[in-house]
MARDRENKE-55302 format. One record per residue: x negated, y negated, z of N, C-alpha, C in turn; residue in three letters. Coordinates in steps of 0.2 Angstrom, whole numbers, plus 5000, padded with zeros to 4 digits. Last residue first. Example, Ala and Ser with C-alpha at 12.3 -4.5 7.8 and 13.67 -1.06 7.14 Angstrom:
493650115035493250055036493650005039Ser
493450285039493850225039493450165039Ala
% end
This chain:
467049944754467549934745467849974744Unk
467349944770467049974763467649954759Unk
468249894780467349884780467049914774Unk
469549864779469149834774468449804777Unk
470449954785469849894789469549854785Unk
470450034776471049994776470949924780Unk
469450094773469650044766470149994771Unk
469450144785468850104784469150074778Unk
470250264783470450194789469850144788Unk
469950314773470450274771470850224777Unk
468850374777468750344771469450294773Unk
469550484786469250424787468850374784Unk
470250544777470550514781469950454785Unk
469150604769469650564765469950534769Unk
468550694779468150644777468550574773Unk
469450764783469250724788468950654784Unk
469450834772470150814773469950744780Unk
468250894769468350854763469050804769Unk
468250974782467750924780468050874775Unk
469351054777469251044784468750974784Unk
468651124766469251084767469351044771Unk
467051164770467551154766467951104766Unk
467051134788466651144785467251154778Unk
466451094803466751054800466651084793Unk
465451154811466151164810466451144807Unk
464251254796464451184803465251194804Unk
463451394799463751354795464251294799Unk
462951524804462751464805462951374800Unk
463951634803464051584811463651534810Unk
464951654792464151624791464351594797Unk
466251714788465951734793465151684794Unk
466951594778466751674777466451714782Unk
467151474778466551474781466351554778Unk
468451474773467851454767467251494772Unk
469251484785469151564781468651544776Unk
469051434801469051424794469051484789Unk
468951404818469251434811469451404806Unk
467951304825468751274822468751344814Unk
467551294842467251314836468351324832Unk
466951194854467251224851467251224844Unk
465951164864465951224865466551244861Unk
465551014867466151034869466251134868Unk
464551024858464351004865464951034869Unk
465451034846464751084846464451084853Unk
466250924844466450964846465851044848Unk
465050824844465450824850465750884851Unk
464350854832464050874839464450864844Unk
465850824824465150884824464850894830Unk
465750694826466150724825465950804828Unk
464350644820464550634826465050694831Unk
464550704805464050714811464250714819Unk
465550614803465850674801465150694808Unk
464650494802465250484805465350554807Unk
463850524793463550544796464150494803Unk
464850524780464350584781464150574789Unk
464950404780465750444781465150504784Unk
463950354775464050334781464550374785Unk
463750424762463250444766463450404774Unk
464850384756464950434758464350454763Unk
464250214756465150254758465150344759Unk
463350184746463250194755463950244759Unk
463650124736463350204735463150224742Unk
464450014741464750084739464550144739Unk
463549964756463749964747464250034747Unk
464049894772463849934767463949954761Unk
464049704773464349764774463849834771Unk
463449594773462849654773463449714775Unk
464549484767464049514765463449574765Unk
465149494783465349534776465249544769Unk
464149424789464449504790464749534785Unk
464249304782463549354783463649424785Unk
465649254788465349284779464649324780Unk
465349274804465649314800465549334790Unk
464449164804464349234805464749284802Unk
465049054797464649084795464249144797Unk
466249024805466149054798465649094795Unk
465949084823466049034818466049054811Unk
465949164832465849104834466249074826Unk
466449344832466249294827466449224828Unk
467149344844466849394842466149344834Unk
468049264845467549254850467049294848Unk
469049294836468849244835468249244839Unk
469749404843469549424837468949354835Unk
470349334853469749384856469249384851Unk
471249264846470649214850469949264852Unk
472049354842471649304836471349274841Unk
472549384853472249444847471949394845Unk
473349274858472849314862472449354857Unk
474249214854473749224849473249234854Unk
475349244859475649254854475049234852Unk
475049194873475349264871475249274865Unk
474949054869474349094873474749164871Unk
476349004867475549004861475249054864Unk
476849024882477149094873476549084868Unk
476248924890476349034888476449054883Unk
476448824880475748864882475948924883Unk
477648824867477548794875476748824878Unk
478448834857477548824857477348804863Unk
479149024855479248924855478248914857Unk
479749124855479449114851479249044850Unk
481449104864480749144859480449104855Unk
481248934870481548994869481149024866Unk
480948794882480648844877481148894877Unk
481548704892481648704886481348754881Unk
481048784903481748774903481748744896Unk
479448824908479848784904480248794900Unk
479448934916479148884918479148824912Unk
480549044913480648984921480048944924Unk
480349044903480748984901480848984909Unk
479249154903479249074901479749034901Unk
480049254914479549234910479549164910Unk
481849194913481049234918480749234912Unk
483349114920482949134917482249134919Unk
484549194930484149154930483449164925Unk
486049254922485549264925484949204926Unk
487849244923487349214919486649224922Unk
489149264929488849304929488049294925Unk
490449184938489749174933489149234934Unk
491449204948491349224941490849214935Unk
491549154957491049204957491249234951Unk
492249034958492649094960492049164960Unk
491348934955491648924963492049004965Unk
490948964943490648974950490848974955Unk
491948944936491749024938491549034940Unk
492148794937492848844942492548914942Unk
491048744930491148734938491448784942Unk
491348794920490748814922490948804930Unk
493248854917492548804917491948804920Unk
494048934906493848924913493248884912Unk
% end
C-alpha cells in the first residue's frame, strides 16, 4: 500500500515528530543540530564555567591536598558528620563504644567504615592521590 492510499484510508498511523526533530526535520538521535549539541554538553559547559580557563584549573590541581593531608581531611569531614547527627539528637549503637556516653558517635568500625567510603569517593573524584 502506498503512502498516499494509507492516508487517504486512515491507515497511517506514523506520529508527528517532537522534541528536536520538530525544529529540525533533518536531525536524528544524537545529531549536531543546536538542541541536541546544547543537551548533550550542557554538563561540560557548567563544569567549564566553573574553571574559566586552563590555568585555573592546573593551579587547582596543584594545591589539591598531600597525601599526608588525606586522613586529617577525611578526619574532619567525619567531624561534620558528627555534629550533625549530635544537633539532630541521634545517637548510633555500637557495642566498641562499651557504655562510654562520652565517646563520639561515630566510633570504632562504624568510623573506620565511613571513613574508607569516603576516601573512596574522593580518589574516585580524584581530589586525593
Amino acid at each position: 500500500m502506498s503512502l498516499n492510499k494509507a492516508i487517504e484510508h486512515g491507515k497511517e498511523h506514523r506520529q508527528q515528530y517532537r522534541g528536536s526533530k520538530a525544529i529540525d526535520k533533518s536531525c536524528r538521535n544524537h545529531g549536531s543540530c543546536d538542541w541536541c549539541l546544547g543537551n548533550r554538553t550542557h554538563k561540560n559547559k557548567v563544569r567549564e564555567a566553573k574553571f574559566k580557563d586552563e590555568f585555573e584549573w592546573e593551579a587547582y590541581m596543584k594545591n589539591k591536598p598531600a597525601i599526608c593531608d588525606t586522613v586529617e581531611f577525611i578526619g574532619e569531614i567525619i567531624d561534620v558528620f558528627e555534629d550533625f547527627l549530635e544537633e539532630k539528637g541521634v545517637d548510633i549503637e555500637n557495642r566498641e563504644r562499651s557504655g562510654n556516653v562520652m565517646a563520639a558517635i561515630l566510633y570504632g568500625s562504624d568510623y573506620d567504615s565511613l571513613s574508607d567510603s569516603i576516601e573512596r569517593v574522593l580518589r574516585g573524584w580524584k581530589l586525593i592521590k
